[in-house]
N, CA, C and O atoms as a Tripos MOL2 file, in Angstrom:
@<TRIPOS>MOLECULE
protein
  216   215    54     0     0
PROTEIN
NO_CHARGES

@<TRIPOS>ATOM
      1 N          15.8870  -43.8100  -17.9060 N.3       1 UNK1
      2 CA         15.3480  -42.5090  -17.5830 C.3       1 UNK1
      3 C          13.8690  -42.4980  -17.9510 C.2       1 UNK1
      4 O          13.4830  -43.2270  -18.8650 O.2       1 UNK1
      5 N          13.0980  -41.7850  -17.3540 N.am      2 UNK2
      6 CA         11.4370  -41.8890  -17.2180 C.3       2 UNK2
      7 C          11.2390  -40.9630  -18.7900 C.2       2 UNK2
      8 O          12.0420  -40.0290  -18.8030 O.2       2 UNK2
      9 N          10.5960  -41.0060  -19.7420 N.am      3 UNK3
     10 CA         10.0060  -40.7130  -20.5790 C.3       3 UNK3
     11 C           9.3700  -38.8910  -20.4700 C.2       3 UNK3
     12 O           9.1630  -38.0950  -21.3860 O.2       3 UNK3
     13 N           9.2290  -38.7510  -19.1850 N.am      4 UNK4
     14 CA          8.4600  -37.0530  -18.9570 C.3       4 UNK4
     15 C           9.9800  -36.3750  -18.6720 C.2       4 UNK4
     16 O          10.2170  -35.1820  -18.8590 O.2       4 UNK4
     17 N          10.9080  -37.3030  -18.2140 N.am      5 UNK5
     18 CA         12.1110  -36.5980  -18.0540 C.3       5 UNK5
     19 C          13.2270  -36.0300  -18.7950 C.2       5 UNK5
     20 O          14.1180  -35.2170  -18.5510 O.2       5 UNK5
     21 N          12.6340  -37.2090  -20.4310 N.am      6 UNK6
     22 CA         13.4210  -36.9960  -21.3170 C.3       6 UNK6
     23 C          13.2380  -36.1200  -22.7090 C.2       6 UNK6
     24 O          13.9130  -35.9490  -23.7240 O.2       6 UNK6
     25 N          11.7990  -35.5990  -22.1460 N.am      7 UNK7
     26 CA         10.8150  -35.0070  -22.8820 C.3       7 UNK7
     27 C          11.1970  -33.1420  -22.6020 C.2       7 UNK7
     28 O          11.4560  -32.2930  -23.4560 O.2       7 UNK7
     29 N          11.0850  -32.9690  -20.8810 N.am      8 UNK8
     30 CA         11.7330  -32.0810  -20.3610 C.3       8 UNK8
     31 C          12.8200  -31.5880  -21.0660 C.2       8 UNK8
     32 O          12.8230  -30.5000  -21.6420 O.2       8 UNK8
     33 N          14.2080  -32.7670  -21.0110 N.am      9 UNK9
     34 CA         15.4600  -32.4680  -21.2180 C.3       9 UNK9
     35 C          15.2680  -32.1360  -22.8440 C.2       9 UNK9
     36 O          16.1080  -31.3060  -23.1920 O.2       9 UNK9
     37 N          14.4530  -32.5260  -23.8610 N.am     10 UNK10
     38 CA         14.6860  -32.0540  -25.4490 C.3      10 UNK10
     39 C          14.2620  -31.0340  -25.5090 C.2      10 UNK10
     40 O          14.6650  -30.2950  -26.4060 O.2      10 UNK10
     41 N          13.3020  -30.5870  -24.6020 N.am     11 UNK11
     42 CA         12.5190  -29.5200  -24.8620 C.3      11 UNK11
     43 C          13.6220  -28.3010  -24.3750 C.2      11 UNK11
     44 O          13.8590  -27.5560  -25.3260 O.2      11 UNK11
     45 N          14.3200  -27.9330  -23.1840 N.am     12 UNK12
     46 CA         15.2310  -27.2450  -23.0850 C.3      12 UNK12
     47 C          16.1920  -26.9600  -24.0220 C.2      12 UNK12
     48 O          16.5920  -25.8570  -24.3950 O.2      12 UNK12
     49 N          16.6920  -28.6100  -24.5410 N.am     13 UNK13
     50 CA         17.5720  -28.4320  -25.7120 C.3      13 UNK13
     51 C          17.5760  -27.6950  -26.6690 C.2      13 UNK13
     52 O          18.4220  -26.9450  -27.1580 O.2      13 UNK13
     53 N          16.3670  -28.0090  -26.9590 N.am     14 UNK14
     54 CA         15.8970  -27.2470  -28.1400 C.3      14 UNK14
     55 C          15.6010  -25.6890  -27.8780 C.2      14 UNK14
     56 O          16.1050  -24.9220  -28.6990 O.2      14 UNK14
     57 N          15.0620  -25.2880  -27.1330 N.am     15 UNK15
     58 CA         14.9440  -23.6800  -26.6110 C.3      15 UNK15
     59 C          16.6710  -23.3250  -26.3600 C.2      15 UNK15
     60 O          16.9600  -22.3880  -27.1030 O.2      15 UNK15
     61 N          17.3490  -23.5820  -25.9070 N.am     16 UNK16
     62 CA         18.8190  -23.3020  -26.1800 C.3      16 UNK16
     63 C          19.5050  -23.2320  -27.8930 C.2      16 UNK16
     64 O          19.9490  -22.2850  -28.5410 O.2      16 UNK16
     65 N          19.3490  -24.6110  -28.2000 N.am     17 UNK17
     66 CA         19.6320  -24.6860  -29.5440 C.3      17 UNK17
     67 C          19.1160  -23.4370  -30.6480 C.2      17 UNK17
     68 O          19.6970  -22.9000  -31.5920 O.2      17 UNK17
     69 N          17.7320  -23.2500  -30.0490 N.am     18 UNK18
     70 CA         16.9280  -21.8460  -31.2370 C.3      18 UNK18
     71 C          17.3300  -20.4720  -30.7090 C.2      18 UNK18
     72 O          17.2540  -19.4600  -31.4070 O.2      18 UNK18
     73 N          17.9000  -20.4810  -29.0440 N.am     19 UNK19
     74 CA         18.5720  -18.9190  -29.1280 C.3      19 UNK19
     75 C          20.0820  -18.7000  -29.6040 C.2      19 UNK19
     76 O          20.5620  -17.6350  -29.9940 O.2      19 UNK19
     77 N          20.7390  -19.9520  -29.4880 N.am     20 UNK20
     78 CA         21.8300  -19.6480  -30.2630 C.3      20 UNK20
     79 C          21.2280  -20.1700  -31.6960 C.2      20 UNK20
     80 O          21.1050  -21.3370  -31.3250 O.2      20 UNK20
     81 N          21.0680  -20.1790  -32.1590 N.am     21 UNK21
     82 CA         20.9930  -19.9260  -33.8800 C.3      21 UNK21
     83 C          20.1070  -18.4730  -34.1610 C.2      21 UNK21
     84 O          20.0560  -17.9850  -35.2900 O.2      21 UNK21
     85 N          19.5500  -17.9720  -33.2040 N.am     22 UNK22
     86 CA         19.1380  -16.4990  -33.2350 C.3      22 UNK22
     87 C          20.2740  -15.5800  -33.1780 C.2      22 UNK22
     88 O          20.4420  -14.7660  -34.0860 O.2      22 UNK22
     89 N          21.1190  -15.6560  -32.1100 N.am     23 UNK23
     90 CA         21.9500  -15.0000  -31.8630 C.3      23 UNK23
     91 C          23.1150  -15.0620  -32.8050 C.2      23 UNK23
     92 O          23.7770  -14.0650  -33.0910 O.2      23 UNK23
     93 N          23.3450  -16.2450  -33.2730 N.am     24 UNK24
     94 CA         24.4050  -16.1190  -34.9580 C.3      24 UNK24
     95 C          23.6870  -15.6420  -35.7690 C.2      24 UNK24
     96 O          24.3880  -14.9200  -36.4780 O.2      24 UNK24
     97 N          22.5180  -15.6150  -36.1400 N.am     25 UNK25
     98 CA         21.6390  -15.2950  -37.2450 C.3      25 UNK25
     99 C          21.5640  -13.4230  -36.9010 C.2      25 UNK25
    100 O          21.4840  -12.5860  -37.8000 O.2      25 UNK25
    101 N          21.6050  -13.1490  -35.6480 N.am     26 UNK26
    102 CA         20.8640  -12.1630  -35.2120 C.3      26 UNK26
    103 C          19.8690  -11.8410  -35.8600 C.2      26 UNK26
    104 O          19.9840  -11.0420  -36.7890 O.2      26 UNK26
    105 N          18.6220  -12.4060  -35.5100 N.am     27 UNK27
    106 CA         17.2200  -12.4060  -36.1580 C.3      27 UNK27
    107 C          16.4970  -13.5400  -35.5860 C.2      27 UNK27
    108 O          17.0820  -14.4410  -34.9850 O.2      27 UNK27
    109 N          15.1760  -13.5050  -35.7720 N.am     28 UNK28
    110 CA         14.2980  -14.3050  -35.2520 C.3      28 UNK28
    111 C          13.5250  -14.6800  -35.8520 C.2      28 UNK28
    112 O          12.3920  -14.2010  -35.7970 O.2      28 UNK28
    113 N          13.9060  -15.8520  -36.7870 N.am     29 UNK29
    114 CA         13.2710  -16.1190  -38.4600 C.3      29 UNK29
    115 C          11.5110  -16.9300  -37.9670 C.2      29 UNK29
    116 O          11.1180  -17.0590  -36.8080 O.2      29 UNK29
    117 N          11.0240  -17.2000  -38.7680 N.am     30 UNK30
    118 CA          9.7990  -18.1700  -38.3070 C.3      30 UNK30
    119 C          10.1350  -19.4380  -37.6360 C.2      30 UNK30
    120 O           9.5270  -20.0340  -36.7470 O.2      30 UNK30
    121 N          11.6910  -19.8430  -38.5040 N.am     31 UNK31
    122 CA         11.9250  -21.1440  -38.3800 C.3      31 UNK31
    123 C          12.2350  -21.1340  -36.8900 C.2      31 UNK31
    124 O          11.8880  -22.0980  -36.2070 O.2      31 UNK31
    125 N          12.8130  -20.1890  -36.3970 N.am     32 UNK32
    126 CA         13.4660  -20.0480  -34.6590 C.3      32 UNK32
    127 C          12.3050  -20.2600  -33.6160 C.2      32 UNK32
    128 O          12.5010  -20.6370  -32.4610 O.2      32 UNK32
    129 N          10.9460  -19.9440  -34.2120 N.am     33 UNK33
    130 CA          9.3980  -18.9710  -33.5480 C.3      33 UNK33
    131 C           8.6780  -20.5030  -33.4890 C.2      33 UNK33
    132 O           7.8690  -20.7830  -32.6050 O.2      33 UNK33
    133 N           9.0480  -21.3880  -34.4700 N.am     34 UNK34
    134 CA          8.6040  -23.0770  -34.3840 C.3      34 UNK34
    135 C           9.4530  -23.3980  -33.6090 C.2      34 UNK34
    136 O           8.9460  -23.7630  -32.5490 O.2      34 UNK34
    137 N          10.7870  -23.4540  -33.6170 N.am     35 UNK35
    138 CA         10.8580  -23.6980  -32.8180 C.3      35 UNK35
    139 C          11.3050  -24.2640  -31.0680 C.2      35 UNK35
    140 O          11.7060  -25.2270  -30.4150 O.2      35 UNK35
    141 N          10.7890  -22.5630  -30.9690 N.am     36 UNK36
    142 CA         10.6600  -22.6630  -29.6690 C.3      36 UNK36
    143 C           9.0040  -22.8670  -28.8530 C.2      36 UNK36
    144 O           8.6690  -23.0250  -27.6790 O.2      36 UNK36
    145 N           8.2290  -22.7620  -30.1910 N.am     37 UNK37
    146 CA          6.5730  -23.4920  -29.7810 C.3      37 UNK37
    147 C           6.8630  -24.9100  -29.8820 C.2      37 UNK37
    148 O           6.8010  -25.2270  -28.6940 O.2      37 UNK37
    149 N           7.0930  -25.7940  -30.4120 N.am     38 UNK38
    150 CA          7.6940  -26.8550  -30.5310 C.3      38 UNK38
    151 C           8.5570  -27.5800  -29.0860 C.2      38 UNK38
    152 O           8.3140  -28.6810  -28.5920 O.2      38 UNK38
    153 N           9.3260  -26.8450  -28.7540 N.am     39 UNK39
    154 CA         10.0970  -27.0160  -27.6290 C.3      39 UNK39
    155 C           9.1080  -26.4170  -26.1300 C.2      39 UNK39
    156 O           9.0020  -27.0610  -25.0870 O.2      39 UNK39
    157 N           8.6630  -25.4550  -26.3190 N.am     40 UNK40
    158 CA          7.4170  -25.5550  -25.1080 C.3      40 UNK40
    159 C           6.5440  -26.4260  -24.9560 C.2      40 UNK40
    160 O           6.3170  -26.8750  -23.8320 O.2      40 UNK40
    161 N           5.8120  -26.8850  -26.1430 N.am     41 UNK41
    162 CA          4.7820  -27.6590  -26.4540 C.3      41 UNK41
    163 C           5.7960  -29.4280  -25.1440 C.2      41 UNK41
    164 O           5.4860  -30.0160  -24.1080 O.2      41 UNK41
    165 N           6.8100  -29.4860  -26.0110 N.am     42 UNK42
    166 CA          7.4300  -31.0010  -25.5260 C.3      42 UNK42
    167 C           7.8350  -30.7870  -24.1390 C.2      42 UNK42
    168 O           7.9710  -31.8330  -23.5040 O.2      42 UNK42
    169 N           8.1240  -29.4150  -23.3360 N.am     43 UNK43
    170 CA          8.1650  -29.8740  -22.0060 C.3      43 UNK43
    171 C           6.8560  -29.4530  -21.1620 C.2      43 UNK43
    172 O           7.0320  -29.4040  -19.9450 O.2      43 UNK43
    173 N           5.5100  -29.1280  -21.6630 N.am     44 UNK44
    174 CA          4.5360  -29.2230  -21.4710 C.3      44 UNK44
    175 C           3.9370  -30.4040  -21.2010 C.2      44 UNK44
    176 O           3.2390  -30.6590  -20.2200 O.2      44 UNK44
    177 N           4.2220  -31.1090  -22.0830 N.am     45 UNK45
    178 CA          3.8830  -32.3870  -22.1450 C.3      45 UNK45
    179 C           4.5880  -33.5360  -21.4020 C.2      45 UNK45
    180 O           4.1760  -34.6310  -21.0210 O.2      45 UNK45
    181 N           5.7400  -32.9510  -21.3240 N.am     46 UNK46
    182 CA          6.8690  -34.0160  -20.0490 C.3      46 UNK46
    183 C           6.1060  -33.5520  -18.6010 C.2      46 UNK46
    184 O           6.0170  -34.3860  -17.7000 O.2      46 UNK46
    185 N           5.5320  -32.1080  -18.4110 N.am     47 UNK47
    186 CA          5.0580  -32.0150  -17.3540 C.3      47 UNK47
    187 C           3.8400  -32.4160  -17.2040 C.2      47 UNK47
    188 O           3.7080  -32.6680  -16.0060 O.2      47 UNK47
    189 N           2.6630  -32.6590  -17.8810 N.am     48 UNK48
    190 CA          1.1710  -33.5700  -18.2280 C.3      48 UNK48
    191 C           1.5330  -35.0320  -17.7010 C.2      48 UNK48
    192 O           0.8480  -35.7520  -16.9740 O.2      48 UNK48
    193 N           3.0030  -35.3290  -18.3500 N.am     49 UNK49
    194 CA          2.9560  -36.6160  -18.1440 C.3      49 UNK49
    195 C           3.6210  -36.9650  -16.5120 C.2      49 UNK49
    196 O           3.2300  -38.0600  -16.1060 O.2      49 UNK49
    197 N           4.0690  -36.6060  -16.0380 N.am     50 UNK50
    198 CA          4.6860  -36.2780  -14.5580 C.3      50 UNK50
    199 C           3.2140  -35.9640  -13.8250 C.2      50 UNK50
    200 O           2.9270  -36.3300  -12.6850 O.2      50 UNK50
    201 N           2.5010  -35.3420  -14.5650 N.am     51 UNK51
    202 CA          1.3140  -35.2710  -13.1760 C.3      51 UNK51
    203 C           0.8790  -37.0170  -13.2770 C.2      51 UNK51
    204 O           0.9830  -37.8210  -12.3510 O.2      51 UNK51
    205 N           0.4480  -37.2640  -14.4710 N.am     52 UNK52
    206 CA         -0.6770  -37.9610  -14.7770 C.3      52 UNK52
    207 C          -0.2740  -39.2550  -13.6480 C.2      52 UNK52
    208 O          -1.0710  -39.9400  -13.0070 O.2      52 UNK52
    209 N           1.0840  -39.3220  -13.6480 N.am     53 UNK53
    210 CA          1.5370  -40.7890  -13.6510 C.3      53 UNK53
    211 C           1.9940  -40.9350  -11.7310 C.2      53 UNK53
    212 O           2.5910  -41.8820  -11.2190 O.2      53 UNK53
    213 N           1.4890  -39.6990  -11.0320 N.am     54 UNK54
    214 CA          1.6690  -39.4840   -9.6210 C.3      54 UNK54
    215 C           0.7610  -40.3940   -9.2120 C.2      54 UNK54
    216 O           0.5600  -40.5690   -8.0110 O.2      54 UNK54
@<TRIPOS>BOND
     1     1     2 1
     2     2     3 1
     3     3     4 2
     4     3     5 am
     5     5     6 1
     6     6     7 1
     7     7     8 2
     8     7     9 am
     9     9    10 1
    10    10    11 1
    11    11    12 2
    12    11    13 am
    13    13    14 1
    14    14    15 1
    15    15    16 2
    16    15    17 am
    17    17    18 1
    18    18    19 1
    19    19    20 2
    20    19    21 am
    21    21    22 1
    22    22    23 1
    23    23    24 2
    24    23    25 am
    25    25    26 1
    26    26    27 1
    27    27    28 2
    28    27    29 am
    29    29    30 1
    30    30    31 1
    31    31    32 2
    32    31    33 am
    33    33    34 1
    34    34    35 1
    35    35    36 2
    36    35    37 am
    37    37    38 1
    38    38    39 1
    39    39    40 2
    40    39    41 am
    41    41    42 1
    42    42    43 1
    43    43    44 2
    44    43    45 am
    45    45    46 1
    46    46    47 1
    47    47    48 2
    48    47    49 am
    49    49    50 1
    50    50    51 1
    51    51    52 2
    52    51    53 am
    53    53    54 1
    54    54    55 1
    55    55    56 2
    56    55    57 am
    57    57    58 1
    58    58    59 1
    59    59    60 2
    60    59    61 am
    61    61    62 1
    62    62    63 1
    63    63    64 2
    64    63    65 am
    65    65    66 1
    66    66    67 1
    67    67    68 2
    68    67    69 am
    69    69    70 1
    70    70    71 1
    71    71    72 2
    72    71    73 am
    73    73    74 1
    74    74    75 1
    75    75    76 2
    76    75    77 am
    77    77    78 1
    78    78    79 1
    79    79    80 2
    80    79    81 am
    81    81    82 1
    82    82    83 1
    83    83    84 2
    84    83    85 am
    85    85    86 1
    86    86    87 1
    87    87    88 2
    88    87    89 am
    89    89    90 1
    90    90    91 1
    91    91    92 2
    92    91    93 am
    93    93    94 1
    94    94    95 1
    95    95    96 2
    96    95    97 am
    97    97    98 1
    98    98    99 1
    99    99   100 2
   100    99   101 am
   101   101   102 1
   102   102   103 1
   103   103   104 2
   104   103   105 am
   105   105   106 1
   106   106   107 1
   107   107   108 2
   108   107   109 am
   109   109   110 1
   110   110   111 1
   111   111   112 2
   112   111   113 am
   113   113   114 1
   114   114   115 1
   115   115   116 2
   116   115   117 am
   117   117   118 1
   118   118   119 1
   119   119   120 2
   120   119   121 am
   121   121   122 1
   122   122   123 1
   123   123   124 2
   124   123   125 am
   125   125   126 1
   126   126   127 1
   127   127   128 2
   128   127   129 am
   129   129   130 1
   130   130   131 1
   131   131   132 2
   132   131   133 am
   133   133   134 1
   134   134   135 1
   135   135   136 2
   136   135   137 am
   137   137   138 1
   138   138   139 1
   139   139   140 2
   140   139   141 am
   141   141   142 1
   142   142   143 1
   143   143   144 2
   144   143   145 am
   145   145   146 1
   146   146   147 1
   147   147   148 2
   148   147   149 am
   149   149   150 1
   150   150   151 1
   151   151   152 2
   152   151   153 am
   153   153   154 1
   154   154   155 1
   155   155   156 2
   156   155   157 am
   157   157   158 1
   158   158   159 1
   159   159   160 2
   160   159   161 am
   161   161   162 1
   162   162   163 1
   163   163   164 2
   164   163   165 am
   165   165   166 1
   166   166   167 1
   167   167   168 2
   168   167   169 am
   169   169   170 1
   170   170   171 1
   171   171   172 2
   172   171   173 am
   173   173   174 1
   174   174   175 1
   175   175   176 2
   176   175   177 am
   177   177   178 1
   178   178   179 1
   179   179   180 2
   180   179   181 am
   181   181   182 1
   182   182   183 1
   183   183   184 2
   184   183   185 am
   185   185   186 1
   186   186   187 1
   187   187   188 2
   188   187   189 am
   189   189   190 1
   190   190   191 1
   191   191   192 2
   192   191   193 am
   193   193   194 1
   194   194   195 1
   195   195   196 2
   196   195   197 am
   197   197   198 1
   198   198   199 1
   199   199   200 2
   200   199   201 am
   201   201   202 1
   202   202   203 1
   203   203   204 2
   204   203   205 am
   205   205   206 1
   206   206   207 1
   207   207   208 2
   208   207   209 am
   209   209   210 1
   210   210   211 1
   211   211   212 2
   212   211   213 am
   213   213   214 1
   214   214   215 1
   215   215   216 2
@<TRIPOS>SUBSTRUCTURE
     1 UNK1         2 RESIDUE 1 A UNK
     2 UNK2         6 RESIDUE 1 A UNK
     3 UNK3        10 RESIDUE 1 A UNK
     4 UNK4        14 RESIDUE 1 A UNK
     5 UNK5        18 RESIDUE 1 A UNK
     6 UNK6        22 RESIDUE 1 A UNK
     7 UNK7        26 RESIDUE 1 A UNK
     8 UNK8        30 RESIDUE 1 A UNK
     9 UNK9        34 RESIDUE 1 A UNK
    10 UNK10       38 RESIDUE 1 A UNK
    11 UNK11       42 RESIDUE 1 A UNK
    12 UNK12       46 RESIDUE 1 A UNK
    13 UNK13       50 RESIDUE 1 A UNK
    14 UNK14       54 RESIDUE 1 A UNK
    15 UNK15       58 RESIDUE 1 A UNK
    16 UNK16       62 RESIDUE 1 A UNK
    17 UNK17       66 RESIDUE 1 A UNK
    18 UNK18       70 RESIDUE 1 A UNK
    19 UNK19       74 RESIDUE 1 A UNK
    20 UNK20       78 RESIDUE 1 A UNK
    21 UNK21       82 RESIDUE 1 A UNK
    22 UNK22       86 RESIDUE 1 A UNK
    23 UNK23       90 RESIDUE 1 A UNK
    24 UNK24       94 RESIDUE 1 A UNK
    25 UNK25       98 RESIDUE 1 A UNK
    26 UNK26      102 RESIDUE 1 A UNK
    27 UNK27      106 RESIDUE 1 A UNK
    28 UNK28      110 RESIDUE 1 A UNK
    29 UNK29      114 RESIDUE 1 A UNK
    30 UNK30      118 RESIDUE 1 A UNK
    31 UNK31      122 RESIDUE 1 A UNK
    32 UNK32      126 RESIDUE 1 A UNK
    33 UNK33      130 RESIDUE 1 A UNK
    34 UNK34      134 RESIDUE 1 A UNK
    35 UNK35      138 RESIDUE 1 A UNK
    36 UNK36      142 RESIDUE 1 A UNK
    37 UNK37      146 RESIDUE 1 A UNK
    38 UNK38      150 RESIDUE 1 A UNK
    39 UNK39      154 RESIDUE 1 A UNK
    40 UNK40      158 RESIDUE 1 A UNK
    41 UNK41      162 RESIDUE 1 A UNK
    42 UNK42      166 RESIDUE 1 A UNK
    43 UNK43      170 RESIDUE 1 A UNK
    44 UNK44      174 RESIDUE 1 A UNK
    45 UNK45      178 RESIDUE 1 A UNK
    46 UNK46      182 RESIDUE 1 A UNK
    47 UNK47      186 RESIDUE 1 A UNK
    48 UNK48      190 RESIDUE 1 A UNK
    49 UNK49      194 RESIDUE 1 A UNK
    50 UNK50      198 RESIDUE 1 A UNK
    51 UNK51      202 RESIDUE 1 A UNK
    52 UNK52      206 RESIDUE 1 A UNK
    53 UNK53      210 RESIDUE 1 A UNK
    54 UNK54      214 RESIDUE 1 A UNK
């Protein structure tokens, strides 16, 4: 699997993974607020790398 693709796929993971631990927590601690900047940041970057490499 291509490297921007797998970058994509953690980054979703992880934005899933931090709304369910919001939603058991019901709350939206700092730790949830990293991250889902964290998880934007990595499929940002799966998409940088998908242009670059056209």
């Amino acid at each position: 699997m291509e490297e921007w693709k797998k970058s994509i796929y953690v980054g979703a993971i992880l934005i899933a993974l931090g709304a369910i631990f919001a939603i058991i927590r019901k709350e939206i601690s700092i730790w949830t607020i990293l991250i889902f900047i964290i998880a934007i940041a990595d499929i940002a970057m799966g998409l940088y790398r998908k242009k670059r490499n056209i």
